[in-house]
C-alpha positions as CSV (number, residue, x, y, z in Angstrom):
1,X,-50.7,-28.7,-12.2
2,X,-47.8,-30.0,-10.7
3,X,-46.7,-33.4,-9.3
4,X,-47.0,-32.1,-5.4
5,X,-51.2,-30.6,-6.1
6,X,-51.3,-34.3,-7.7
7,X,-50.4,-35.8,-4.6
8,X,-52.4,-33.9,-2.5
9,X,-55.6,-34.6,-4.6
10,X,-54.8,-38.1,-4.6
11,X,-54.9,-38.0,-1.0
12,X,-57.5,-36.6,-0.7
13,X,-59.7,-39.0,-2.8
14,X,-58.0,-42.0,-0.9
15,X,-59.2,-40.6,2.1
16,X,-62.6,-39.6,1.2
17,X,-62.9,-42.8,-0.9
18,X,-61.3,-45.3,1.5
19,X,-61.5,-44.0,4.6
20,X,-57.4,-44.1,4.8
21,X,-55.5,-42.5,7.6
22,X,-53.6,-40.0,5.7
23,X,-50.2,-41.0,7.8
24,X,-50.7,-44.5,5.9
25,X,-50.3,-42.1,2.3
26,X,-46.8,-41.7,1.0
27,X,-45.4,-42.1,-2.5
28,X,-43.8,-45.3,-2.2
29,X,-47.0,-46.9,-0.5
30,X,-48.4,-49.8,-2.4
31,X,-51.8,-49.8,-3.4
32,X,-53.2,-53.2,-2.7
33,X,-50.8,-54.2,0.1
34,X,-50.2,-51.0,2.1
35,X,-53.5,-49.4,1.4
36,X,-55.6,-52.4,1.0
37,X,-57.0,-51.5,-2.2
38,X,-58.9,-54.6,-4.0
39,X,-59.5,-54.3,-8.1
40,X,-63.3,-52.6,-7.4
41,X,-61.4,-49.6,-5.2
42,X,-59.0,-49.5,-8.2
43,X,-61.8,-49.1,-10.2
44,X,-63.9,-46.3,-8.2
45,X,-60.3,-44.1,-8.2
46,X,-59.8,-44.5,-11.7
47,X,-63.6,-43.2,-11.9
48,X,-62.7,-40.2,-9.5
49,X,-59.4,-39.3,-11.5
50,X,-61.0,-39.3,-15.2
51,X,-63.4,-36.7,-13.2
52,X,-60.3,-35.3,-11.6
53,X,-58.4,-35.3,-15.1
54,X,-61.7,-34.2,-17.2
55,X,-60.8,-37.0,-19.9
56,X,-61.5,-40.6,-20.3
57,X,-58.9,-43.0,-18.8
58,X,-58.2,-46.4,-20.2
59,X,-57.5,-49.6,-18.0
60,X,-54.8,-50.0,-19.8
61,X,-53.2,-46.4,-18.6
62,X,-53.2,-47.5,-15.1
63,X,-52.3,-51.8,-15.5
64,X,-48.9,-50.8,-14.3
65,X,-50.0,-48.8,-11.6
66,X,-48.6,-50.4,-7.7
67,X,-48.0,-47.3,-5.9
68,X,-48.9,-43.9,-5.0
69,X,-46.4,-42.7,-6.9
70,X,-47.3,-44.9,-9.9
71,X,-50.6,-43.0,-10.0
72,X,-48.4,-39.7,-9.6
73,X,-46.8,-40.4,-13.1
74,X,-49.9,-41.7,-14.9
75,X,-51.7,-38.4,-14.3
76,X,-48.9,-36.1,-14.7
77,X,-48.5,-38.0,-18.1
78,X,-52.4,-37.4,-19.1
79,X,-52.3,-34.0,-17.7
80,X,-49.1,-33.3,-19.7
């Protein structure tokens, strides 16, 4: 799978999730303060990517996670 399908899945679970405008989606978009995402959203995504991914996903994984992008590179690492 590569980075760009990541991205567009991601998107797609932020919007269905969150009800985020998808113009407020890029990379370099920040989580908490651009997407207004408290620490239960963060948990529900990480829920919807282990589906996503098809493996178990530790908190840890994803401490480091700010941005879109962020979430990019932790899946692309799990998926690769």
């Amino acid at each position: 799978m590569t980075r760009d399908e990541i991205y567009e899945t991601l998107k797609g679970f932020l919007i269905e999730l969150f009800e985020i405008p998808e113009e407020h989606i890029s990379l370099d978009a920040h989580l908490a303060d651009d997407l207004d995402l408290d620490s239960i959203d963060a948990v529900d995504l990480v829920l919807k990517l282990q589906e996503f991914i098809g493996r178990k996903v530790s908190a840890e994984q994803f401490r480091s996670v700010r941005t879109v992008g962020d979430v990019i590179d932790q899946v692309d690492a799990l998926l690769n």
